[in-house]
Structure formats: structure tokens, C-alpha cells
N, C-alpha and C positions, 0 to 999 in steps of 0.2 A: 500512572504507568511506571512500574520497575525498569530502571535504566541501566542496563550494563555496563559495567567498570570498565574503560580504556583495555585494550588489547595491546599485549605486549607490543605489538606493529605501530599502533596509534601513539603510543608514548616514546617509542624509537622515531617516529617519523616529525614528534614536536621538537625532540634533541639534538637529533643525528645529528643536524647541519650546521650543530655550535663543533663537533670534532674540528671543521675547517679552519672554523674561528680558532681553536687551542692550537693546531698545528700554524695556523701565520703569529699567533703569540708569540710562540716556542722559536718561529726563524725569526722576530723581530726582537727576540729577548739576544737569541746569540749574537745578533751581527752586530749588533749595537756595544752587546760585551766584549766581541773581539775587536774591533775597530777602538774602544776605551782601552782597552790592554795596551795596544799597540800604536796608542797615540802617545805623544812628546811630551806628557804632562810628570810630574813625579809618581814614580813608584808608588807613594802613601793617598797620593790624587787615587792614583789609578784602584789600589784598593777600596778608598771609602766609596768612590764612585760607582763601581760593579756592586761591590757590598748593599750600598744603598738601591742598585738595580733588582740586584737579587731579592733582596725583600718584597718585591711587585708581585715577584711569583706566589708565595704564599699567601701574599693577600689576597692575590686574584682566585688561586686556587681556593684555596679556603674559604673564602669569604665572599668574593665580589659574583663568581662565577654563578651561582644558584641565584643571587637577584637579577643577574642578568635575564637567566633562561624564565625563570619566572613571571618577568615584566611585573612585578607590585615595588609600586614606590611608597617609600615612606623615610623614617628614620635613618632606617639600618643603611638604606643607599648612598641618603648624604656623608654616613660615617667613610662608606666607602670610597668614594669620590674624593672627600678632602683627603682622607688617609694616602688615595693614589696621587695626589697632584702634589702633596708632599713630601712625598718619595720622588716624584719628579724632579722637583725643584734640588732636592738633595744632589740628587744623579746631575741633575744638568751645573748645580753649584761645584763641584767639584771634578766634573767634566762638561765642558760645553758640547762634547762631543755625543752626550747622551742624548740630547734633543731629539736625537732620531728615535728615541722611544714614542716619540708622538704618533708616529705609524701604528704602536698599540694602545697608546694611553687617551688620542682621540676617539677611537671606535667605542672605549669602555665607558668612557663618560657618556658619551651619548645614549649607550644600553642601557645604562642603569640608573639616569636620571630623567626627569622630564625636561621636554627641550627648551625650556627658558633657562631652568639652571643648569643643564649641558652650556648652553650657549655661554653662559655667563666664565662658568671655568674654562673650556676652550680657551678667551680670551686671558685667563690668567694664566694657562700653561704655553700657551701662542707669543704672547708677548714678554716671556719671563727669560727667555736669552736676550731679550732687547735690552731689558733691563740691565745684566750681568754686562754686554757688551757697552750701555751707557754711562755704568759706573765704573767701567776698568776692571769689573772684577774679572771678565774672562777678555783675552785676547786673541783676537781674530787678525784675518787679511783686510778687511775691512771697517769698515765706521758705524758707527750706528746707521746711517742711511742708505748704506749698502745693506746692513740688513734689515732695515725696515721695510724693504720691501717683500722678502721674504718672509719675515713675520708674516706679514697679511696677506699673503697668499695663501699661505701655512691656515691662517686661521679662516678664511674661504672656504678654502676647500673644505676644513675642516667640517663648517656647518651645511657646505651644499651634500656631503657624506652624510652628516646628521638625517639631514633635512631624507636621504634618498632609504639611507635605513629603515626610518620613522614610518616610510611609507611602505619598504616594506613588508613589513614585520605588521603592519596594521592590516596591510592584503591578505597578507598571510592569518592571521586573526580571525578576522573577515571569513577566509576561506576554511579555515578549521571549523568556525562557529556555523557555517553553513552545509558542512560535510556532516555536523552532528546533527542539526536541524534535518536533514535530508535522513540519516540514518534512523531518525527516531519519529519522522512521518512515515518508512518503510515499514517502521516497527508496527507504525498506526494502521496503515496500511493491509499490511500483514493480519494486522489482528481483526480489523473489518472484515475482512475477505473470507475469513476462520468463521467470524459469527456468521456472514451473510451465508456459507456454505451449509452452516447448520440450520441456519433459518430456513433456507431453499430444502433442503433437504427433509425437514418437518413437516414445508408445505406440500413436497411432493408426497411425501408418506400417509399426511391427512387428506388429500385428494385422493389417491388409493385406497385406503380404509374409505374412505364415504362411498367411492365409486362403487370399491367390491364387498368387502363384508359387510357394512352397512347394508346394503341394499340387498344383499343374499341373508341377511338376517331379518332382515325386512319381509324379506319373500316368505323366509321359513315362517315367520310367524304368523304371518297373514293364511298361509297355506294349511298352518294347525288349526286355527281358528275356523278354518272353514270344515276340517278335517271331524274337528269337536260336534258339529250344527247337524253334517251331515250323516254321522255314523250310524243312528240310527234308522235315518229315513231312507242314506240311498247309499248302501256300504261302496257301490262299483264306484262313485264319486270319490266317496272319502276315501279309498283306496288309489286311487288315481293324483288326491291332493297330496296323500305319503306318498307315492315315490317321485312326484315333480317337487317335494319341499327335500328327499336324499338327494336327487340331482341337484338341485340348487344348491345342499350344502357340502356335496362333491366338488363342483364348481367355484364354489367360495374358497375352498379352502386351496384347488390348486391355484384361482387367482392370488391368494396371499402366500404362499411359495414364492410365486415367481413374479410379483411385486418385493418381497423382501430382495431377490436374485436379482430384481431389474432386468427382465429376460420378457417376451414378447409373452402378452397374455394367451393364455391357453385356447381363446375361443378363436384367436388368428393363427393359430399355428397351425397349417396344413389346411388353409382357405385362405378366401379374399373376402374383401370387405362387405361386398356386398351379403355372400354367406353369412357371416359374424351378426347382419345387422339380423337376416331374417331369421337366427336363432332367437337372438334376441326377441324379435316381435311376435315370434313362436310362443316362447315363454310366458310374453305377458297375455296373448289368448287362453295357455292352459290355468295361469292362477288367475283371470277375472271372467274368462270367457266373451271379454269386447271383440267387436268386429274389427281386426287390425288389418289394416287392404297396404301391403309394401308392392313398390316398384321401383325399377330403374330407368334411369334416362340416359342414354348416351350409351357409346365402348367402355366398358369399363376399361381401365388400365393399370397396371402396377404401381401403387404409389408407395413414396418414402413411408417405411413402418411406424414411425413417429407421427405423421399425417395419419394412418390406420388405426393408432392409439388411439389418437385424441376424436376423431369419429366416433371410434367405436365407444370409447365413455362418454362422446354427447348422447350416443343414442341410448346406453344404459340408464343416464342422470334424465334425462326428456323422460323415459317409460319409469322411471322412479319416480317421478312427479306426478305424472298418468296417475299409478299405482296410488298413490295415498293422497293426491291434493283430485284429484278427478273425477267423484264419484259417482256421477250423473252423468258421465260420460257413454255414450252406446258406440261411437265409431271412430276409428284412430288413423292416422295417414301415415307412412313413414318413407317418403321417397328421398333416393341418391339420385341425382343429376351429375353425369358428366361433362364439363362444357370446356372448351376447346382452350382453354388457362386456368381452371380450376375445377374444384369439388364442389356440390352445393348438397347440405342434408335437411331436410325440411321435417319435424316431424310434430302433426297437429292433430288435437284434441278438441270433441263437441261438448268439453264438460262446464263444468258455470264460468268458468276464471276469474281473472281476478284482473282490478286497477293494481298495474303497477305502480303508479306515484301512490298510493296507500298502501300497500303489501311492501315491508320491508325485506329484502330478495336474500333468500338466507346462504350457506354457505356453498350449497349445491349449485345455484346458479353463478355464483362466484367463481368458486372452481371449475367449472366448464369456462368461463371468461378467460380466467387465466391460461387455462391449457390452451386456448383455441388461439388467445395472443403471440403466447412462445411461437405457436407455426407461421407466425402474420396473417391470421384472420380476423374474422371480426361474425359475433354474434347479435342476432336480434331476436328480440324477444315483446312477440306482439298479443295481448289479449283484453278483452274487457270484460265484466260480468254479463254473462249470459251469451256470451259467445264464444265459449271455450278461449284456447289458447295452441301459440303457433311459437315452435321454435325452430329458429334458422339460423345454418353455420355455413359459412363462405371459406374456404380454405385452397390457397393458388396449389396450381401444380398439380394438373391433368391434361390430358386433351383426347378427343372424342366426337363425334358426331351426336346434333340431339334426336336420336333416332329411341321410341319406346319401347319397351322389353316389359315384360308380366315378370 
């Protein structure tokens, strides 16, 4: 998967929060230089001192700053590190007063090394006025034991800072590499949801072709066929075949309209369900001439249009089957029941049938499956050889009395 390069936001928001860091440098580099200015020591002190202070700046700038933000240790760190703790020792050799650079020169070591060898220089920049104050080289109000214990507080603190950095800067880590993670399962996410839309989308459109042109070409053809056998023996028939095979492909063509429009099939529009079905069983009398006996049971009542779809395609996909797997068939049943939580469509056939654990059930029974799922129903499909076949769809969301109706 193609991953998109950081966003100006996402590469400000790994940075920004070293500014903080350069502005306490910048107050820990002045105060440090004005307090050595204005300490007791000589003139020539005071310059090599600053002088030697000064240099930290460029280094850090130039150099140390970019391994910091980066976090890769290698080489170039350690250069940096001794480079700063020698500029240190400079600064504090010639002012002990520098010491207070520790305020920047602990944070940096520990940025940019790993914390064994942070730990390790800590204690050489921690303990390096103890030194100067136990060889006389720098003189103090106190003894080395007076400032012995400052040293090691000094160097305490220094690594319980390490130690609180380390962590977190690792959370922070942590939490970037988890915000990518999240952005690139969105990604994944995203792009599922793209196929599975086109996936559905496919399936709905092959379930509309089989339901409607399918099966209205189906009709036409059957209806020529019959149209050819008869012309000359009985022309009012095969006159009668032609304009039920125009209506059929009048009707094809405005259900694929308005399947491309996703718009209510033409045979519901300005009826109810019950109408839709007996056009329907209408239909299949004029091109086989079977005895189709429809009825209802119950009030009918206005159901969700989506519930009327998917009816109305069991009952086309059922007489599709009729039509070309049913040959033998003489009489056809197609009743709607109303019942007081739901729809029930029943519609059976006297023709051979078939085992369904032998008959692998091709896509027309499938797609009536699927369709009838999306509304939470549930289809059964009961037949055996020589005893026709019985299809039933159960669909919630009705209610009615079971009173008979012709």
C-alpha cells in the first residue's frame, strides 16, 4: 500500500517542542555568561571562560541539535558529547562559576546518547568542580566536602531527569508510531470499504439483471419460440405470443431504467403488492397457459418498499424457475399471507423437482437468499423428485388478520 509522506503538521508536531528546549538553552547560556562576566575572577578568566562558553552554542547548533531531534545514536553522538563536556570543563576551568551550564549541558547528554553512556559523562561533568575545588585549582566558600555534597545531588538529579526524559520521549515514540499505525489501518480501512462498496454494488446490479432482463429475455424468447410453432397452425395464438413477448420487452426495459436509477420497479409503482404479484402470475398464464390459482390471506397493509422489492423479485425468480426448470408442471399456487408480525409468500409447483442435496442451486436461488437476508428473513426451499417444488419467504413487518380473500 502507498503511504503518504508526513504532512507539514505531522513533522511540526515531531519538532515544535524542541523550540522550548532552544529557548531554556538560550536563558541557561545568558545567565550563566552574565553571572561569569560579573564574577571576581580576572578580566582574561572572564574572557576565556565565556569564550569557551560560547562555543557550546555552535556546537549545539550546528551539530548536536539534529542528533538530538533525530534520536539515532551512533558515532557522530559521541563526538558530540565529548566535544560538549570539553567545552565544559573549559568553561568551568576557568570559571567555576560556569558549572551552572549543567542546567543545559545535562539535558543534552542525555538526548543524545544512550543512557549508560549519558550516565557515564554526567558523572564526569557532575564531579569535575569537585575536582578543581580539590586540587585548589578553583576557590570557593567551601571544602571539597561542602561541595561534595552538591556534586551528587547535582548528579542525582541529573539521572533521575535522564531517567524521566528517556521515558518520555519513548511514550512519545510509542505514541507517534501508534498514530501511524492507526492512520494507515484508516487507510486500510478506507480502501475495504471502497472495494466492498463496489463489490455490493456489482451484487446488487447482477441480481437486477437476472431478476429483470434476464428473465424478460427469457420470456421473449420462449414466447418467439412458441410464436414460430404456431404461425401457421393458429396465427390468433401466435399473434397473441407477439404482443405478450412487446409487453415483456416494454417492461424489461423500463425495469433496467430504473434499476440503473435505483428507483421503485415499475410494476410497484401506483399498486400494492399484492397487484405486482398477480400481474405477475398473470404473465406466466399467458406465455405457458398453467393453471396459476393466486390468493391472499390476511389485511393487506402498506409495507416498507424495500420489503415490496424483495417480494416482488421472490415472486418473479419462483415463476422464473416455474418457467424453464418446471415442465411437467399443470398447476401453480402463489399465495401472500398476512399475519399479525410478518409477510409470508408461498409459491408452489406440481412439476418433477428436484433433490436439493444433488441439484447444485444456481445463482437465482442465491440471490433471492441474499435479498430476503438484507430485510432479516429467511427462505425455504422444499422439493423432491416427483413432487414438484415449494418456495417460501417469511419476511417481519406486517400485521393483519388471517381472514381469506380470492
Amino acid at each position: 500500500m502507498r503511504v503518504r509522506p508526513q504532512t507539514r503538521e505531522q513533522r511540526d508536531g515531531r519538532t515544535g517542542w524542541f523550540g522550548l528546549w532552544d529557548a531554556f538553552f538560550a536563558v541557561s547560556y545568558l545567565v550563566t555568561a552574565v553571572l561569569l562576566f560579573i564574577s571576581d575572577d580576572s578580566d582574561f578568566s572572564h574572557s576565556l571562560a565565556i569564550g569557551a562558553l560560547t562555543l557550546v552554542v555552535p556546537w549545539y547548533a550546528g551539530f548536536g541539535r539534529n542528533l538530538m531531534i533525530n534520536k539515532t545514536y551512533g558515532r557522530r553522538n559521541l563526538v558530540f558529547a565529548s566535544g560538549l563536556v570539553l567545552l565544559f570543563c573549559l568553561t568551568t576551568s576557568f570559571g567555576l562559576i560556569g558549572a551552572l551550564s549543567l542546567f543545559a549541558v545535562s539535558p543534552m547528554l542525555i538526548m543524545s546518547l544512550p543512557m549508560p553512556w549519558a550516565v557515564g559523562l554526567l558523572a564526569v561533568v557532575n564531579l569535575f568542580p569537585l575536582v578543581l575545588v580539590g586540587t585548589g585549582s578553583a576557590q570557593v566558600g567551601a571544602g571539597v566536602w561542602g561541595v561534595l555534597p552538591i556534586s551528587l545531588l547535582s548528579f542525582t538529579l541529573s539521572v533521575l531527569l535522564g531517567l524521566w526524559i528517556k521515558r518520555i520521549t519513548e511514550q512519545s515514540k510509542e505514541r507517534a508510531r501508534l498514530i501511524e499505525e492507526l492512520r494507515r489501518s484508516q487507510e486500510r480501512v478506507a480502501g475495504l470499504s471502497h472495494e466492498a462498496g463496489i463489490s455490493a454494488e456489482r451484487e446488487r446490479l447482477a441480481r437486477e439483471i437476472h431478476d429483470t432482463l434476464a428473465q424478460g429475455l427469457t420470456s421473449i424468447i420462449s414466447l418467439v419460440q412458441a410464436t414460430e410453432s404456431q404461425l401457421r397452425d393458429d396465427q390468433h395464438q401466435a399473434a397473441r405470443h407477439l404482443s405478450r413477448a412487446g409487453q415483456v420487452a416494454r417492461e424489461s426495459l423500463a425495469e433496467a431504467r430504473n434499476f440503473v436509477a435505483a428507483r421503485t420497479p415499475p410494476t410497484l409503482r401506483g399498486g400494492s403488492l399484492t397487484q405486482a404479484v398477480r400481474r405477475q402470475a398473470d404473465g406466466l398464464v399467458a406465455e405457458t397457459g398453467l393453471d396459476v390459482r393466486t390468493s391472499v390471506h390476511g389485511q393487506e397493509v402498506s409495507l416498507p418498499m424495500p420489503v415490496n422489492v424483495v417480494l416482488l423479485r421472490t415472486v418473479q425468480e419462483a415463476i422464473a424457475n416455474i418457467r424453464k426448470h418446471a415442465r411437467q408442471a399443470r398447476t401453480v399456487d402463489v399465495a401472500v399471507t398476512f399475519l399479525p408480525d410478518a409477510v409470508r409468500l408461498l409459491v408452489r409447483d406440481d412439476g418433477e423437482g428436484f433433490d436439493p442435496d444433488d441439484v447444485r442451486q444456481g445463482y437465482g436461488l442465491q440471490g433471492m437468499r441474499t435479498r430476503v437476508a438484507e430485510i432479516d428473513g429467511t427462505v425455504t426451499v422444499t422439493s423432491r423428485p416427483g413432487a414438484g417444488t415449494t418456495v417460501e419467504v417469511r419476511v417481519p413487518g406486517a400485521a393483519g388478520k388471517e381472514t381469506a380473500l380470492d
